[in-house]
C-alpha positions in Angstrom: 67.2 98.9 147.2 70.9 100.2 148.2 72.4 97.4 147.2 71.1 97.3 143.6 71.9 100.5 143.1 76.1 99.3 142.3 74.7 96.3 140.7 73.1 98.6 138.2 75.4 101.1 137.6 78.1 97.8 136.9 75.7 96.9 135.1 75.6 100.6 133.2 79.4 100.5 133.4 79.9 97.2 131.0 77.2 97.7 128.7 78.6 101.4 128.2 81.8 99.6 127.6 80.5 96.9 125.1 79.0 99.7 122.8 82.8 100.9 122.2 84.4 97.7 121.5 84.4 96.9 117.4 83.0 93.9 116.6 85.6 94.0 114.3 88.1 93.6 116.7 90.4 90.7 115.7 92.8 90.3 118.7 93.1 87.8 121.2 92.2 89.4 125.2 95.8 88.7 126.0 97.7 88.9 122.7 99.4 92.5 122.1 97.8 94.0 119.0 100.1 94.6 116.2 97.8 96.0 113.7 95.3 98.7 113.9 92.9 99.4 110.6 90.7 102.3 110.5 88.9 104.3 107.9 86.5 103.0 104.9 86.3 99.4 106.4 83.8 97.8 107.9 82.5 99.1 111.7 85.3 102.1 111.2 88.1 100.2 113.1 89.8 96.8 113.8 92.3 95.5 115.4 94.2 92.3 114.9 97.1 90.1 116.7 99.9 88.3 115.3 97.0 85.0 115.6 94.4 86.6 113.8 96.7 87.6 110.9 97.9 84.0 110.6 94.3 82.7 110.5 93.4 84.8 107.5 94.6 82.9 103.8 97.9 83.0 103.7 100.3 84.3 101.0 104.1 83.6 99.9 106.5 85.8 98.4 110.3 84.9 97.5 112.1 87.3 96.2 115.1 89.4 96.4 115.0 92.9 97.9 117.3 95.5 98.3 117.4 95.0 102.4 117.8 91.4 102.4 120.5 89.2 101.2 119.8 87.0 98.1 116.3 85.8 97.6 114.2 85.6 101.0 111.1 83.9 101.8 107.9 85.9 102.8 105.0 84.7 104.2 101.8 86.7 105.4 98.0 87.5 104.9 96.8 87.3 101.3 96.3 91.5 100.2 92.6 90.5 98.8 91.5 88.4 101.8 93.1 90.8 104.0 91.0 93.5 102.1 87.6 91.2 102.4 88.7 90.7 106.0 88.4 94.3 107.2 85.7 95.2 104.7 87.3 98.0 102.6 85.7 100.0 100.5 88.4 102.6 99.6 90.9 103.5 97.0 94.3 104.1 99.3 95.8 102.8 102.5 97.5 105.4 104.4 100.1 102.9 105.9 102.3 103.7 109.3 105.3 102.5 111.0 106.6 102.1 114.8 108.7 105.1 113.9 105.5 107.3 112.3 107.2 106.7 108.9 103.7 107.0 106.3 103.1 105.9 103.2 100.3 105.7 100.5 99.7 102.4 99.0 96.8 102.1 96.6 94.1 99.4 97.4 95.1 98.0 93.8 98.3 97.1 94.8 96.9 94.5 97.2 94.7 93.3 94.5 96.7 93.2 91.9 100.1 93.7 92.6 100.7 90.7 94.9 101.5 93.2 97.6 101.1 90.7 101.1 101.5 91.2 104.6 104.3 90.1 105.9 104.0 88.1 109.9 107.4 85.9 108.7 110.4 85.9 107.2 112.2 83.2 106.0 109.5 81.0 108.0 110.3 82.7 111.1 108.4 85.9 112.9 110.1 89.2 112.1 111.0 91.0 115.3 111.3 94.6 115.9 114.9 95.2 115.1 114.8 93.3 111.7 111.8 95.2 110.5 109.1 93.7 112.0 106.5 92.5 113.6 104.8 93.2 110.0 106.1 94.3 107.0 104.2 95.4 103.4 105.9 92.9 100.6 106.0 92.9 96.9 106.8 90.3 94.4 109.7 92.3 92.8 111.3 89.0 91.3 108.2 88.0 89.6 107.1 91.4 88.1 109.8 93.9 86.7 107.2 96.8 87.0 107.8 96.7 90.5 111.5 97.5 90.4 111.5 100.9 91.1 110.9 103.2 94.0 107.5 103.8 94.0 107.6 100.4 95.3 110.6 100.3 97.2 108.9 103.0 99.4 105.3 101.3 99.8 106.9 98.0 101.3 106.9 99.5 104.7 108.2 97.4 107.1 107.4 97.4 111.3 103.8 98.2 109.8 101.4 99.5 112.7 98.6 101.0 111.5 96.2 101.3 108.4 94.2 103.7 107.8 91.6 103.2 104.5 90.7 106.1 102.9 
């Protein structure tokens, strides 16, 4: 009967464990998380890699902005299928950097707006020192109510966090 007794409470241990991991966790064991998603979404939180970005629909914006030279190719999740993804069912994304830079983004700009997320640039992944690993994109060339900086600020680049509210 002793030697249950660690059996059991490994047993305890893992299954106490299980109950706090999301099903809605999106990330490979071994691949670093680069996006957390909480709030009004489905099972509260998620979290996804750089893989499980790229195996959502896809989206490309080119277009010139005002921090990269001439027109530049963006490539990332789809804002509606990233919305159906993590089941969101509010009105505003409360959007942080690496450096704790926020920003409000309504949902409708992801629906409407052609707002993306970003994983490459110019076909390539972004890295940290060139605004990456994820970076909030408009389609500024393609709509002229976006030229202004209401959505200069919402394209937040090195994009760590969502939170849905």
């Amino acid at each position: 009967m002793l030697r249950l007794l660690p059996l059991r409470a490994a047993l305890v241990a893992i299954a106490m464990v299980l109950a706090f991991v999301s099903p809605f966790d999106r990330s490979e064991a071994n691949a670093p998380v680069v996006l957390d998603v909480t709030g009004a979404v489905a099972g509260d939180r998620a979290s996804f890699d750089l893989a499980a970005l790229d195996a959502l629909p896809q989206a490309r914006i080119v277009t010139a902005t005002p921090w990269t030279q001439g027109r530049t190719t963006f490539d990332g999740v789809a804002g509606p299928a990233f919305l159906k993804a993590i089941g969101a069912t509010g009105k505003t994304i409360k959007a942080r950097a690496l450096n704790d830079y926020a920003v409000e983004i309504p949902v409708e700009d992801f629906l409407t707006k052609g707002a993306i997320i970003a994983t490459r640039l110019n076909g390539e992944r972004i890295p940290v020192r060139t605004n990456g690993p994820l970076w909030v994109m408009y389609p500024y060339d393609s709509d002229p109510s976006l030229q202004n900086k209401t959505f200069t600020y919402r394209a937040i680049w090195q994009l760590r966090s969502i939170d849905v509210q």
